[in-house]
C-alpha positions as CSV (number, residue, x, y, z in Angstrom):
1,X,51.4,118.9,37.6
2,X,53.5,116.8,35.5
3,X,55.4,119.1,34.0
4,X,55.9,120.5,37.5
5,X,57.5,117.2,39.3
6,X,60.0,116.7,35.7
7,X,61.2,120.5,36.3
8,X,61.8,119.7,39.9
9,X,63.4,116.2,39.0
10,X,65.7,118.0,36.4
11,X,66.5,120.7,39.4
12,X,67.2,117.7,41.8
13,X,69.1,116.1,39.3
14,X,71.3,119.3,38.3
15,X,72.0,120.2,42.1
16,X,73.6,117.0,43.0
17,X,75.3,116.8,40.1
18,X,76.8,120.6,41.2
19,X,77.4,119.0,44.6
20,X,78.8,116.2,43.4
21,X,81.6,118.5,41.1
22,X,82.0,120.4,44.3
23,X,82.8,117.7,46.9
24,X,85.6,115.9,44.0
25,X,87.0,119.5,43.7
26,X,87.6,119.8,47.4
27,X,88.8,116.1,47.7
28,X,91.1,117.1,44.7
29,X,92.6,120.5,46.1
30,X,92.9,118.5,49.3
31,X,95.5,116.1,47.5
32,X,97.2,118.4,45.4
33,X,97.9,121.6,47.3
34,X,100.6,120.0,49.6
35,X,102.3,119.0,46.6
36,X,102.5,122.0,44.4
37,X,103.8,123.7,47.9
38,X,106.2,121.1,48.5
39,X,107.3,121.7,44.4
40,X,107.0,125.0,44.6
41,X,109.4,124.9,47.9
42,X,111.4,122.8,46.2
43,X,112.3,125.7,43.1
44,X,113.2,128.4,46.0
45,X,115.7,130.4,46.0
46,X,115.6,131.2,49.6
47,X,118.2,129.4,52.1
48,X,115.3,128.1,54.8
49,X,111.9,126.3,54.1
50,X,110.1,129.6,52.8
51,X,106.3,130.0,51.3
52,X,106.1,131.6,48.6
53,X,109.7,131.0,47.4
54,X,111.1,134.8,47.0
55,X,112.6,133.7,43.1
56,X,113.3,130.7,41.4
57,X,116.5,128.6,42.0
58,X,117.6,124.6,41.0
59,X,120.2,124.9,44.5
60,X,118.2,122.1,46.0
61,X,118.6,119.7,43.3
62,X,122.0,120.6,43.1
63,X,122.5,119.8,46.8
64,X,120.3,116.6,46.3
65,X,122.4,115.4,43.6
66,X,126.1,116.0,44.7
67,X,125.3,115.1,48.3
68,X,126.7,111.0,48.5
69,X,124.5,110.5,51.1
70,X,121.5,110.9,48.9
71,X,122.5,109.3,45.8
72,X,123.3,106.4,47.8
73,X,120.1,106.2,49.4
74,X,118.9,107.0,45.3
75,X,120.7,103.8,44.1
76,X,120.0,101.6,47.1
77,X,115.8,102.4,47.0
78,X,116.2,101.3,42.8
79,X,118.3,98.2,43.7
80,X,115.8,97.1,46.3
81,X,112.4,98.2,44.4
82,X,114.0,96.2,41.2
83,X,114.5,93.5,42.9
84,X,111.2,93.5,44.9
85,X,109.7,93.6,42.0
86,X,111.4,91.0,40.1
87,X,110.4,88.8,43.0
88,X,106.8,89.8,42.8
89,X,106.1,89.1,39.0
90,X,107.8,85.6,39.5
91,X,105.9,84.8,42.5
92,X,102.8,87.1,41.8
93,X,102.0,85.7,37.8
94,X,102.6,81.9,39.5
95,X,100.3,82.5,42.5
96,X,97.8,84.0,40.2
97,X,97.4,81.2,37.4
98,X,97.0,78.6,40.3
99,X,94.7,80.5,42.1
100,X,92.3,81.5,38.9
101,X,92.6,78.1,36.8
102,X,92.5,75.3,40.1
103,X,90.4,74.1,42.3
104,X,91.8,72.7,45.7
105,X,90.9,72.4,49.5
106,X,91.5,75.8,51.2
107,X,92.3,77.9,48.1
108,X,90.4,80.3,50.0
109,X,92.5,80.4,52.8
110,X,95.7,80.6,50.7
111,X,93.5,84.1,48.8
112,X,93.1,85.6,52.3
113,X,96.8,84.6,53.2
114,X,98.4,86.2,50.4
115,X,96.2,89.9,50.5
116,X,96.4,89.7,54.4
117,X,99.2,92.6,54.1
118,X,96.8,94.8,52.2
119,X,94.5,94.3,55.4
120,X,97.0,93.7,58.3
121,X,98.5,97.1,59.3
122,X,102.0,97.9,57.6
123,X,103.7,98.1,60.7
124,X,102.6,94.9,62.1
125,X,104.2,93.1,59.3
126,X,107.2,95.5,59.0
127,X,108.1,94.5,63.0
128,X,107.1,90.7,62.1
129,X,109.7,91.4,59.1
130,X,112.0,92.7,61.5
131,X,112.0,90.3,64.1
132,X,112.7,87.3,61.1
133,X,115.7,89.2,59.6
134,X,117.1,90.1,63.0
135,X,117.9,86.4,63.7
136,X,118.7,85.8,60.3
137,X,121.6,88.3,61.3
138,X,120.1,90.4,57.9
139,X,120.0,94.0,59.4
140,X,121.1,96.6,56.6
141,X,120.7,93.9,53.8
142,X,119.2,95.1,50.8
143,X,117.9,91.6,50.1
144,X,116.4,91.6,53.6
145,X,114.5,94.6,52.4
146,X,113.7,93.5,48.8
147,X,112.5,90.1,50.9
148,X,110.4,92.1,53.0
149,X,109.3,94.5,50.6
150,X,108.0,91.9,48.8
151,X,105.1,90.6,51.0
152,X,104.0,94.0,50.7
153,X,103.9,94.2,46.7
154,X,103.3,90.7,46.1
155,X,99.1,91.4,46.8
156,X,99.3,93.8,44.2
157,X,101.2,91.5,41.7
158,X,98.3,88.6,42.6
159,X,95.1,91.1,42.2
160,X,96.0,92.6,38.8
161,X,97.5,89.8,36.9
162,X,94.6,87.2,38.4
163,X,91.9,90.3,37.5
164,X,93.3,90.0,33.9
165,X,93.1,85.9,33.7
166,X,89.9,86.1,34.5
167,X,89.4,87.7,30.8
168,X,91.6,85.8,29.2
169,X,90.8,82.7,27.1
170,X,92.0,79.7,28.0
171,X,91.4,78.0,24.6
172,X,93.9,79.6,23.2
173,X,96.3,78.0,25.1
174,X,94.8,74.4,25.0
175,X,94.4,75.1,20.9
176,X,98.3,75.9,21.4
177,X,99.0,72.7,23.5
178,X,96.7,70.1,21.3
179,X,99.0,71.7,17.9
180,X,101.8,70.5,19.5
181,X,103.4,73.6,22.1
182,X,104.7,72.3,25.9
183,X,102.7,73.7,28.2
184,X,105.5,76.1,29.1
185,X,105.9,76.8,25.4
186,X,101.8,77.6,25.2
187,X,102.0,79.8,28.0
188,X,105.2,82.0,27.1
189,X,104.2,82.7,23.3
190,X,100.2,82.6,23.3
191,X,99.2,83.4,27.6
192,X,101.9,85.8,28.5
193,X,102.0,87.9,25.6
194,X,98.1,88.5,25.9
195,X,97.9,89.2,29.6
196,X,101.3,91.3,29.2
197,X,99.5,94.8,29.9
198,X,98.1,93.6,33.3
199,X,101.9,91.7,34.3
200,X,103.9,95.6,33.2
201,X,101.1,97.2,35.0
202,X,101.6,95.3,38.0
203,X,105.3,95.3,37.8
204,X,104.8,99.4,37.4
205,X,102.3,99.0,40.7
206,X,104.6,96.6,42.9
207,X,107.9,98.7,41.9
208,X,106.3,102.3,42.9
209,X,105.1,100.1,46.2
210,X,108.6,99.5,47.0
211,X,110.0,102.4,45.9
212,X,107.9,104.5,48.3
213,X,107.9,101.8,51.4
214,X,109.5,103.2,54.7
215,X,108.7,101.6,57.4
216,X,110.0,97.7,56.1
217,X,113.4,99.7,55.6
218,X,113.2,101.7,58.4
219,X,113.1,99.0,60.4
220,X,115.6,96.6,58.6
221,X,118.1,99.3,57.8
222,X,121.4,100.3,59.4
223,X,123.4,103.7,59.3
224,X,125.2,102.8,56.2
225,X,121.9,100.9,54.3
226,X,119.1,103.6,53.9
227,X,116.8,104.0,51.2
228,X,116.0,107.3,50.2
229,X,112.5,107.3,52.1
230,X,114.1,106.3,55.2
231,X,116.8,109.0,54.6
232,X,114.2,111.3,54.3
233,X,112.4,110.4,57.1
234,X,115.4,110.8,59.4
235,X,116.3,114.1,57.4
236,X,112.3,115.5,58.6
237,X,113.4,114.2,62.2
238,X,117.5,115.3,63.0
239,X,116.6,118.4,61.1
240,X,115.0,120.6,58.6
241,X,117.1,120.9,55.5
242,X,115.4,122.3,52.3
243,X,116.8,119.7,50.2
244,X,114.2,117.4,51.8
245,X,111.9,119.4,49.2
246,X,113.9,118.2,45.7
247,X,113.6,114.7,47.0
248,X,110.1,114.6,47.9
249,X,109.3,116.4,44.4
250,X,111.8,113.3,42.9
251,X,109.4,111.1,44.6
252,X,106.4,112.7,43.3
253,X,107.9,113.0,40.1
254,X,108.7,109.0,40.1
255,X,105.1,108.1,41.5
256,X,103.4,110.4,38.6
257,X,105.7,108.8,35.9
258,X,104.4,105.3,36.9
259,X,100.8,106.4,36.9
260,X,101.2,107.9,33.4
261,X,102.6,104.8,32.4
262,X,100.2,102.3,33.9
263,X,97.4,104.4,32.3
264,X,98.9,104.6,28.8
265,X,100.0,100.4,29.0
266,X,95.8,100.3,29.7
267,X,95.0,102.7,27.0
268,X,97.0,100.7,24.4
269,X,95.3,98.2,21.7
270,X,95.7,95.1,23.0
């Protein structure tokens, strides 16, 4: 009888670890077959969106890269995500040390404020954006967007780098400060350089945030100010031009390279 219930156990235990491989190969094919046909679509040689591509041909890259209208939009979404994320380490690191080593009246509150865009729709705070820049007479500025981008990324910044105070040791710093270091001194040569892999990580994080935002730009950009999202989403709307393909597989390619890179900066010895 024993025997009997362990082999049915062992069977139980085997079929929902099959269904288990089953359902994350379905979620998995679910995520990655739009984007191998969007690649794919984007290598075509044919001269209208066509699956599967009749041969292989780079004329949508080409197109991409010697239209002006995209490599402005190219330039403008790396000016804006660099800045963005410059912003969101400075503001992000300094949010985060306050909020992991103090105590003070409402420091919950101030948590809650500064996620609230991870929970708050996007395009609540992209028209609340809006509507500040607007009378700031900021439409089409890349700093307006950077600005606004920034509430956005700036969660990020705040979860990662307080996640990896949490495991860092504050003696160090205090052993640094008693020997004779500033405080400032303690924390850039003995803090920063230890928590470094979670501050690049969420710089990698907050810059591929920005880089892929629309609707803060859509709504804060002019005819002569678009990032290359917003290009692309009025590209998809006005009309249906294959070289929408090389830039979303640019974009997929940029989002892929940070990923790698945020995984290796984990990986590393520390």
């Amino acid at each position: 009888m024993n025997a009997a219930a362990e082999f049915h156990e062992v069977g139980q235990a085997a079929w929902k670890r099959w269904a288990l491989w089953c359902a994350t190969a379905l979620v998995l094919l679910f995520i990655l077959i739009p984007i191998v046909v969007i690649v794919l679509l984007s290598f075509s040689s044919a001269r209208y969106l066509q699956f599967p591509p009749p041969g292989f041909s780079l004329q949508w890259y080409e197109a991409f890269m010697h239209d002006s209208r995209w490599m402005t939009s190219l330039w403008l979404s790396l000016r804006v995500s660099l800045m963005c994320t410059g912003l969101s380490l400075v503001l992000g690191v300094l949010a985060a040390i306050v909020l992991v080593r103090d105590n003070f009246p409402g420091k919950t509150a101030v948590y809650v404020i500064i996620l609230s865009p991870l929970i708050v729709p996007g395009i609540i705070t992209a028209i609340a954006v809006f509507f500040l820049f607007s009378r700031l007479h900021m439409i089409g500025s890349p700093v307006a967007m950077a600005l606004g981008q920034t509430v956005l990324t700036l969660p990020l910044v705040v979860i990662i780098v307080s996640a990896t105070l949490q495991g860092f040791d504050q003696r160090l710093e205090q052993a640094a400060i008693i020997l004779g270091a500033s405080p400032i001194r303690a924390f850039f040569h003995v803090t920063l350089p230890i928590i470094s892999p979670g501050v690049i990580s969420s710089a990698l994080f907050a810059f591929l945030a920005s880089f892929d935002e629309l609707l803060v730009p859509l709504l804060l950009a002019d005819p002569t100010t678009m990032t290359l999202p917003v290009r692309l989403w009025q590209s998809v709307i006005m009309q249906i031009d294959p070289t929408i393909t090389a830039v979303s597989s640019v974009l997929i390619a940029v989002a892929i390279a940070v990923l790698l890179s945020a995984g290796m900066l984990r990986r590393a010895p520390t």
